[in-house]
C-alpha positions as a Python dict, from the first residue, in 0.01 Angstrom:
ca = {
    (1, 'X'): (0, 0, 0),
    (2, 'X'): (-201, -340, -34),
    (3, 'X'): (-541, -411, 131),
    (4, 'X'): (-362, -675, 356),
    (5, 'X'): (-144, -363, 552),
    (6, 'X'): (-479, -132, 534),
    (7, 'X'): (-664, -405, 656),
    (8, 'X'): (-358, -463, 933),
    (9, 'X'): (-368, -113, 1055),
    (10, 'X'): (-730, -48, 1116),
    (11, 'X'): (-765, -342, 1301),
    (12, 'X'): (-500, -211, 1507),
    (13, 'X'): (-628, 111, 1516),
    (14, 'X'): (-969, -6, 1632),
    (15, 'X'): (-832, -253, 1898),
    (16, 'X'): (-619, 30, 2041),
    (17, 'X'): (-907, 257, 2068),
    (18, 'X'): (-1170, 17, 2208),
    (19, 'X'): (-885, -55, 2520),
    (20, 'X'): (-892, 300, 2569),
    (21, 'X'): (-1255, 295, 2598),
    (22, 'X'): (-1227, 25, 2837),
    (23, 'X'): (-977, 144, 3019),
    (24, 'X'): (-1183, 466, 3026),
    (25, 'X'): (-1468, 289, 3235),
    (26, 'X'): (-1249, 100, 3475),
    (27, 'X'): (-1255, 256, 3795),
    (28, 'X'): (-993, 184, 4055),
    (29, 'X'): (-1040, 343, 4461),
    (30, 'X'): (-730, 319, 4736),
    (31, 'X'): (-829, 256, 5095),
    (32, 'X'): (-576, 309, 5337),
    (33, 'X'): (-594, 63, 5633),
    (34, 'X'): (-400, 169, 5876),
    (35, 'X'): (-590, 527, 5875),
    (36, 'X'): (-898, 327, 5891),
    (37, 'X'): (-763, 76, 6212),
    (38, 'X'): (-655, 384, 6382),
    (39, 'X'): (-839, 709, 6302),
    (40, 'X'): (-1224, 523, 6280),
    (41, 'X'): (-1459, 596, 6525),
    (42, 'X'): (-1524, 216, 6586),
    (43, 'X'): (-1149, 138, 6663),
    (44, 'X'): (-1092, 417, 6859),
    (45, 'X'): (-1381, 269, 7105),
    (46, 'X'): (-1232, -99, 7030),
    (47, 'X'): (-919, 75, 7189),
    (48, 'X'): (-1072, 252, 7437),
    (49, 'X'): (-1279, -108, 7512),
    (50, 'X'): (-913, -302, 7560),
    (51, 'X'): (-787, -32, 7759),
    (52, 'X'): (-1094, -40, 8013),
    (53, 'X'): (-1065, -377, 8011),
    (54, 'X'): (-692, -499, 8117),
    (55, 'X'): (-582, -177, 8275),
    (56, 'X'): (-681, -382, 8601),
    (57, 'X'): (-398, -672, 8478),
    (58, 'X'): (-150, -413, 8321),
    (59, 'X'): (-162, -223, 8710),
    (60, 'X'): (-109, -552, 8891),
    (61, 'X'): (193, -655, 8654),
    (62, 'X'): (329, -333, 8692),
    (63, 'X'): (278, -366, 9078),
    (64, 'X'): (404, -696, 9122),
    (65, 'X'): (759, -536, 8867),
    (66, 'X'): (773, -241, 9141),
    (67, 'X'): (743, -523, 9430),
    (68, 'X'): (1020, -790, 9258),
    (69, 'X'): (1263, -417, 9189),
    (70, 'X'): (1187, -391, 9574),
    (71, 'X'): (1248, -721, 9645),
    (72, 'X'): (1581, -733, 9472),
    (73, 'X'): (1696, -368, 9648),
    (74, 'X'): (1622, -529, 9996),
    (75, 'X'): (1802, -837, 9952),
    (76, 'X'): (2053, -675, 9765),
    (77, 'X'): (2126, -437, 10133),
    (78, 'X'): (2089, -727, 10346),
    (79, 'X'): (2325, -986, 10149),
    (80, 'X'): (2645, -916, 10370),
    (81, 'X'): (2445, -985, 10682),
    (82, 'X'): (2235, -1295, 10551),
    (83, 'X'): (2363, -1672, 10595),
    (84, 'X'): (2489, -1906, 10314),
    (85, 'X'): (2142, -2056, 10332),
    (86, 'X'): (1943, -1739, 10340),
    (87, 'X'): (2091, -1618, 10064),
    (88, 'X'): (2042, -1937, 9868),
    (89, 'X'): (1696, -1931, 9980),
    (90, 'X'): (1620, -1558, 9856),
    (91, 'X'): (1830, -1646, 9547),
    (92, 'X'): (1565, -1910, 9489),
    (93, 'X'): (1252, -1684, 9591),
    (94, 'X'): (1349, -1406, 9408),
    (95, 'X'): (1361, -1642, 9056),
    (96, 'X'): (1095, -1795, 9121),
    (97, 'X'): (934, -1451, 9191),
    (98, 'X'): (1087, -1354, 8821),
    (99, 'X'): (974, -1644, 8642),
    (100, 'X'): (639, -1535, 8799),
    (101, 'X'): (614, -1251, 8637),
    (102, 'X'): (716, -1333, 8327),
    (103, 'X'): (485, -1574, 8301),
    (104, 'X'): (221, -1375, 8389),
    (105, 'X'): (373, -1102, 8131),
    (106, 'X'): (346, -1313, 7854),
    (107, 'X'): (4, -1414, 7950),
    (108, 'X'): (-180, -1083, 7928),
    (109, 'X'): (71, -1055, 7615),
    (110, 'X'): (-116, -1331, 7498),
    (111, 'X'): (-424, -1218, 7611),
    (112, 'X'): (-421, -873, 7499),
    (113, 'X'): (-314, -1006, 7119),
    (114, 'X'): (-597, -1199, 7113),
    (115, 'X'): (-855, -938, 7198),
    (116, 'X'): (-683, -674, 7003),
    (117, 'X'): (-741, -927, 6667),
    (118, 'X'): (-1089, -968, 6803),
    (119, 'X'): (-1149, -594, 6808),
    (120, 'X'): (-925, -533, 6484),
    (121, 'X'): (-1123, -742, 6223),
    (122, 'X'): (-1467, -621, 6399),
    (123, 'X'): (-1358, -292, 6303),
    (124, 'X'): (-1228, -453, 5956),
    (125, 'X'): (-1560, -609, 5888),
    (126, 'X'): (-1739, -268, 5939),
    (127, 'X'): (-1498, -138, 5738),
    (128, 'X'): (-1539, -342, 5454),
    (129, 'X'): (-1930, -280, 5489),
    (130, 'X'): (-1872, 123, 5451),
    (131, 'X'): (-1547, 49, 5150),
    (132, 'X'): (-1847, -171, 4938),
    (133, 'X'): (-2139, 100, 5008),
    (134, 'X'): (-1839, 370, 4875),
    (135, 'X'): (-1802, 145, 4586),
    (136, 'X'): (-2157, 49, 4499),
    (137, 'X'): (-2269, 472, 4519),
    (138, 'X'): (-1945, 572, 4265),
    (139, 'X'): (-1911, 271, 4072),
    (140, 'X'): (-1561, 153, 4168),
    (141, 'X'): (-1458, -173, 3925),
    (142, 'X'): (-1226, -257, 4205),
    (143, 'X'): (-1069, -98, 4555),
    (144, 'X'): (-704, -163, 4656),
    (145, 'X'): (-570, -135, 5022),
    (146, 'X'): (-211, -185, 4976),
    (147, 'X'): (-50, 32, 4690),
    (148, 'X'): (329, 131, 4622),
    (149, 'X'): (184, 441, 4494),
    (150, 'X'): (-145, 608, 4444),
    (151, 'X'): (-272, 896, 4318),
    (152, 'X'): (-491, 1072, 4596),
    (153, 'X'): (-776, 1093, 4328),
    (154, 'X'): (-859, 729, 4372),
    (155, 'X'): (-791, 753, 4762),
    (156, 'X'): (-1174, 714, 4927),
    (157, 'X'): (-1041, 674, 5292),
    (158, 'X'): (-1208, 932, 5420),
    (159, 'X'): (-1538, 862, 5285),
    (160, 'X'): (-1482, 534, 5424),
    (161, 'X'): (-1411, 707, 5763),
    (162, 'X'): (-1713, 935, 5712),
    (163, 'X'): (-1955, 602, 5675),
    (164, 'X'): (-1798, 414, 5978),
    (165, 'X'): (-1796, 719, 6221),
    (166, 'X'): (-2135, 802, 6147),
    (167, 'X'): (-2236, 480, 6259),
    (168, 'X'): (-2212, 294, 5852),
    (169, 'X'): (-2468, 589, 5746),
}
């Protein structure tokens, strides 16, 4: 064998050992989200916060459904004895009375998104707080949050959860 193909195959040998080295000291963590967004102590009080907060709306909506279903029952039983115009009339009262709530619906839809995304990356801001402090004390290289597959070695989720529900401790 010359010293070209010696030469060849220890620098081969050498760069395939030094990538295992390095791919020794890379260290990846898996955060799952979701477990985070739902399971946390700080969204569990960001849900609890939303639902203090437009219960009062979500009642009336549900009030003013239960009065329309009414509404529609009544004139409904009274059609045969009502007039060509006091049916048209109801007709009329009872869509506007739909379109009412509908609007109203999508409203505190709305409403409710918006707060709920307000809440959400509050808790995702903490979150990322506790995921870097994980990180920085075991010398993670990198953390993922959405994986195909992972290995529940890497998963530091509930560490994470540990940090945020003891207040980022």
């Amino acid at each position: 064998m010359n010293t070209s193909k010696i030469a060849w195959f220890v620098s081969a040998g050498l760069a395939v050992s030094s990538y295992a080295a390095v791919a020794q000291e890379f260290k990846v963590g898996y955060i799952n989200t979701q477990t985070i967004t739902t399971q946390s102590t700080p969204a569990k009080a960001a849900q609890a916060k939303l639902e203090q907060e437009f219960s009062k709306r979500q009642k009336e909506l549900l009030d003013q459904q239960a009065a329309l279903k009414a509404f529609g029952e009544k004139f409904e039983r009274d059609q045969p004895t009502l007039s060509e115009s006091q049916r048209i009339s109801r007709q009329k009262e009872g869509a506007e009375l739909t379109r009412d709530l509908q609007r109203r619906q999508r409203e505190f839809q709305e409403d409710l998104n918006g707060r709920r995304n307000e809440e959400l990356q509050q808790v995702l801001d903490r979150a990322t707080k506790a995921v870097k402090q994980v990180a920085d004390a075991e010398k993670f290289d990198m953390v993922l949050q959405e994986v195909v597959y992972v290995n529940t070695k890497h998963d530091i989720t509930e560490k994470v959860l540990k940090i945020l529900n003891n207040g980022g401790k």
